[in-house]
C-alpha positions in Angstrom: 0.0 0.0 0.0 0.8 3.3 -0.1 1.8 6.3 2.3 1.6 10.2 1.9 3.0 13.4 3.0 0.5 16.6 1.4 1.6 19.7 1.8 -1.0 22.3 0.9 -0.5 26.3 0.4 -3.2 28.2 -1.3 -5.4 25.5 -1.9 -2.5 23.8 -4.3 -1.7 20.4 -2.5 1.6 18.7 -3.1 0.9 14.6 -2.6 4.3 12.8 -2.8 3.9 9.0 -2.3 6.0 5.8 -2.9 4.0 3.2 -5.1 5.4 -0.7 -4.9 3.6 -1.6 -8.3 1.8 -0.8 -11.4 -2.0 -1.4 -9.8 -4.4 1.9 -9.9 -4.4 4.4 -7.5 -7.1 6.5 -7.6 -6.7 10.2 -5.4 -10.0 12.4 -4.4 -11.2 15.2 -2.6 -14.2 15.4 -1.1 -16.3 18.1 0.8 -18.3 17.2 4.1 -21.6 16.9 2.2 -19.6 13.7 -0.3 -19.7 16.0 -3.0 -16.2 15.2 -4.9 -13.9 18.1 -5.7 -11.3 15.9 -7.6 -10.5 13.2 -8.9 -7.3 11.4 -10.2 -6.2 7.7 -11.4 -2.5 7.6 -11.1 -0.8 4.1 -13.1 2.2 4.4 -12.5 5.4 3.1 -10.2 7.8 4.4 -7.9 8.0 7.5 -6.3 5.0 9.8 -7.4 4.8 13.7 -6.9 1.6 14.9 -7.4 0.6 18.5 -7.6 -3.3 18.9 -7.2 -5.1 22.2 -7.9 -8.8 21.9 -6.6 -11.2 24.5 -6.7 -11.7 24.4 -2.8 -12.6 28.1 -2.6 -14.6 27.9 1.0 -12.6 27.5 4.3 -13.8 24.2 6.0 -13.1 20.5 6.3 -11.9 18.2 3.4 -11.2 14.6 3.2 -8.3 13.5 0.6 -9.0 9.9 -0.1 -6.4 7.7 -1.8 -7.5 4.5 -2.6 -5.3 1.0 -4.0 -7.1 -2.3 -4.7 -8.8 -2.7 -1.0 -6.8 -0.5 0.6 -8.0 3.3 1.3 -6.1 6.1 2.8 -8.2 9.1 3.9 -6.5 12.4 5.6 -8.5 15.6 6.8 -7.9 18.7 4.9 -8.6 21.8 6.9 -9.0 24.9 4.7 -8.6 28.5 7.0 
């Protein structure tokens, strides 16, 4: 599976993750009410640097969900 650092300024999130094989990852940001913000599938192996730019314009709570196979990864996203 997969773990992640995101570093976020001005709404631009910077998702850096090391990724063991060639299966799908599929990244996504979601608002409190499960409306979904963005959306990436990522192929790809080895060490992946991804810059996400989301239209996240309202301060509040997001959930970035990373997902492999079975496995799921979700971290809170607080917008001030």
């Amino acid at each position: 599976m997969i773990s992640s650092i995101v570093y976020a300024q001005n709404a631009k999130y910077t998702l850096e993750f090391d990724k063991d094989d060639e299966q799908l990852v599929e990244v996504k940001i979601i608002d409190m009410n499960g409306q979904e913000l963005y959306s990436k599938q990522i192929d790809t192996a080895g060490k992946i640097h991804e810059k996400i730019e989301s239209n996240i314009e309202n301060e509040g709570v997001y959930i970035l969900q990373i997902s492999q196979g079975m496995n799921s990864l979700s971290k809170k996203l607080i917008v001030e």
